[in-house]
Structures are given as structure tokens and as C-alpha cells.
Phi, psi and omega in degrees: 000144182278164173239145152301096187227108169277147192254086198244125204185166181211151157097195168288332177298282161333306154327313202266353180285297201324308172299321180290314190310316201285316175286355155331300177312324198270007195232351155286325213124014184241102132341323156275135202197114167246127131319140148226126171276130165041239189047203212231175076039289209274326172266352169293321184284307185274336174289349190226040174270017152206200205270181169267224187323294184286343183114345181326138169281140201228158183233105181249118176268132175245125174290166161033077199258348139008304207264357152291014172068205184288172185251118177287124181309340164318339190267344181307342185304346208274320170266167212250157174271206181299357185273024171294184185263342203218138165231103155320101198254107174306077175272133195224144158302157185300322199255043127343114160279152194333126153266330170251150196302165179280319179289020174223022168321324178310315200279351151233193203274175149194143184243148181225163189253138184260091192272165169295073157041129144304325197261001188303130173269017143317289175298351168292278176324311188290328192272346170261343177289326187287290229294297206303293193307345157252047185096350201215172198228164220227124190271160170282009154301338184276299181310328165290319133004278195299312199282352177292356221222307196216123184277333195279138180299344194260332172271339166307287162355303213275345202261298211296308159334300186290287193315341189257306175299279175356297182305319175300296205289351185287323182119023175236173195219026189198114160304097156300169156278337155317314174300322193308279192337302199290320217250317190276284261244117184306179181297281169014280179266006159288330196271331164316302198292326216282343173290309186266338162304310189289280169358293196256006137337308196083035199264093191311285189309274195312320185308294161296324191312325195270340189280328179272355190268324185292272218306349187251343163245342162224184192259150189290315147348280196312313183289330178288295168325305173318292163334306165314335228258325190287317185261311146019270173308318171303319161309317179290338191263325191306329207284313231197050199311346214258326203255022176302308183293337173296292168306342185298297185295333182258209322266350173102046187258159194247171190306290210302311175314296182314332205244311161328306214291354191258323174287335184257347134354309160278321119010247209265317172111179189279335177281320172317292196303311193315299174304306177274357158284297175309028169229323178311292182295355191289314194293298189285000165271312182285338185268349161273001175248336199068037171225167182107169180233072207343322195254325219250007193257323196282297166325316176265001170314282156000268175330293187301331179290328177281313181316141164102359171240150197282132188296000000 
């Protein structure tokens, strides 16, 4: 009879949880390691009640294992706990919904991939721990960037490399944030960040520049959310300065968001920010209606929040 061990992880982090179980498995004995494509609930189970040719204890990996749904409770009769012959191993994204009923959950493993806190001085190490090992030393505006850009551990690592050989071929030895942009990011979202940064920077010039290439290249929706999302927190920390890293953790802003959203705070103050999140939401209530007159509406927002600061 088979065990059930579900593997729940996304990203390179599911590879490498995948890869530690199974040699976990090969330091039991199970020796045999088979794949299965597709199928079902009821033919993954019955196809796989004993071991292979020789009898040998096996390891059956089921890829995207999501898309088979819940497990009919009729099969419990069918598993086993973990000293079985046969370990089904079920690899699933983090965010899966339950595949097995609770009440028979007991009866199998489950693993989950442990990642590091966005704000964890782990993710700090590894992007100056990549960097440095590949020639370059990394500023911390960047490093706060990177983590921003990428939650999996394994592609933070892998980005933080390249940006440092990228950096070796130009013939430099120090990372910028200007690299993140040129290297990780489409036009698109260079021109998003270079927009909610220059904002809360207080960089005028950079700030319209950017605002005329989106308008002329993305969609408005999208932008109205960032924004909220950018200035929100700023609004939130001018009103309540002492309680910034709290707004920060509940809204799920991470250091680089945080720390703009803390310059512009200072910036503009609690009545300013107050008038352009309320103009935020106005624009997109109007731009779902079809009334307003959208970008250019956006544009004097913009304006008015920037007046009174030195160019």
C-alpha cells in the first residue's frame, strides 16, 4: 500500500525541497524514483500499491499535483503510514488548496518549503554574499530592490549573480539600483518604479517623464493601485511616525517600499498625502465609470502634490 507525502513549495524552492526529500528517501532505501504524468486520484493510488520489478521500495513523484482536486475519501483504505514500500510524493504550490480531507490528513506526510521573512537579514546575506563572490559589492538601495522584485530564495541568489557579472563586464564593481532597473525589469516596470520613486523622492522632472511614457504605454488601473499602495503607507507613517515598521508588516510592504514610503512621508506631509490618496481613489472610481478625465487627471494630481518643493 502506498504513503501519501505531500511536497508544498513554488518557485526553485519546490525543486530544491523536492530534491532534499527524495535524497532523504535514497538514505532509507528507496532506490526506485519513477515519475507519473496525469492520471487521477484513484489510478495514482492503485497503480502504485507495491514496489517495483524486484520489490524494491520506490518513490513516485507526481508533478502539479493541484490539479487533481481533493482526494475521495473512499481511498483511505488504500494508504499507509510512512514505513510503506511505495511514497507517493505529491508536489504542490504554496498557495494549493488542501488535497487531502482533514480528517485523513494524519495519514500523511507533509512538507513545506521554509523561506526567510521578507525583512530577515538572510535575504541581506545572500544578495551581498552572490554579489561579493561574483566581483562586486552591491549599494544598499539595490539590495533592498532585489528583495523586492523577488520573494523565492533561489531566484533572489541567481539575479544577485548576474547583476554582479553584468556588472564585471561593464567594467564596474558596485550595483547599483539603476542596474536592478536595466536588468530585472521590462520597460513597463522600470517606468512604474522610476514613477513611484521620483514621487516620493520628490524628483519632478523624473517623476512627469515617467508619467508621460505610461501614459502613453500602460494601462491606468494598474498604476492607480501602486500608487495607492506606495503612498497609503506614506500617509500612514506621516499620521503615525512612531508606528511605521507596524504599517509596513501589515500592509505587506517590504524595506525598499518602506523606506521610500518613509521619505515621502516626510516630503509631503499628512494633508498633502491625505489629498492624493483621496484623488487616487476618485480618479479610479471615475475611470470604472467612464467619467473623469483619466491620465490627465492623474498628471495634475501629481502636480499639485509636488508643488511647493524645491526643484
Amino acid at each position: 500500500m502506498p504513503h501519501l507525502h505531500l511536497l508544498i513549495a513554488s518557485g526553485s524552492s519546490q525543486r530544491r525541497l523536492l530534491e532534499s526529500t527524495v535524497s532523504a528517501l535514497a538514505g532509507k532505501g528507496y532506490s526506485d524514483v519513477r515519475r507519473q504524468e496525469g492520471g487521477d486520484w484513484r489510478s495514482i493510488v492503485t497503480e502504485n500499491m507495491s514496489g517495483g520489478l524486484f520489490d524494491e521500495q520506490s518513490v513516485v513523484i507526481v508533478e502539479d499535483a493541484d490539479k487533481l482536486g481533493p482526494m475521495p475519501g473512499n481511498l483511505a483504505t488504500l494508504l499507509t503510514p510512512p514505513d510503506s514500500s511505495v511514497v507517493i510524493l505529491l508536489v504542490c504550490k504554496s498557495d494549493t488548496p488542501s488535497l487531502i480531507p482533514k480528517d485523513l490528513i494524519h495519514l500523511c506526510g507533509v512538507s513545506k518549503a521554509s523561506e526567510p521573512s521578507p525583512w530577515s537579514k538572510e535575504r541581506d546575506e545572500t544578495v551581498v554574499g552572490e554579489a561579493k563572490k561574483n566581483g562586486a559589492a552591491i549599494r544598499r538601495e539595490a539590495v533592498m530592490l532585489l528583495k523586492e522584485l523577488y520573494e523565492d530564495m533561489g531566484e533572489l541568489a541567481s539575479e544577485s549573480a548576474k547583476l554582479a557579472k553584468f556588472c564585471a563586464l561593464a567594467g564596474r564593481n558596485e550595483i547599483t539600483t539603476d542596474d536592478v532597473g536595466s536588468f530585472c525589469l521590462s520597460d513597463g516596470s522600470r517606468s512604474m518604479l522610476k514613477l513611484l520613486d521620483g514621487i516620493c523622492n520628490g524628483l519632478h522632472s523624473e517623476s512627469i517623464q515617467a508619467l508621460d511614457t505610461m501614459s502613453r504605454n500602460a494601462e491606468l488601473l494598474p498604476l492607480l493601485s501602486a500608487l495607492h499602495n506606495r503612498i497609503r503607507l506614506a500617509l500612514y507613517i506621516a499620521a503615525f511616525p512612531k508606528e511605521k515598521t507596524a504599517f509596513a508588516r501589515a500592509l505587506g510592504a517590504r524595506d525598499y517600499a518602506a523606506r521610500l514610503a518613509e521619505t515621502a512621508a516626510g516630503k509631503y506631509g499628512r494633508e498633502k498625502l491625505m489629498r492624493f490618496v483621496t484623488g487616487l481613489i476618485r480618479i479610479n472610481s471615475n475611470e470604472k465609470s467612464g467619467m473623469g478625465a483619466s491620465w490627465r487627471d492623474l498628471n495634475v494630481l501629481v502636480i499639485d502634490l509636488m508643488s511647493g518643493l524645491k526643484k
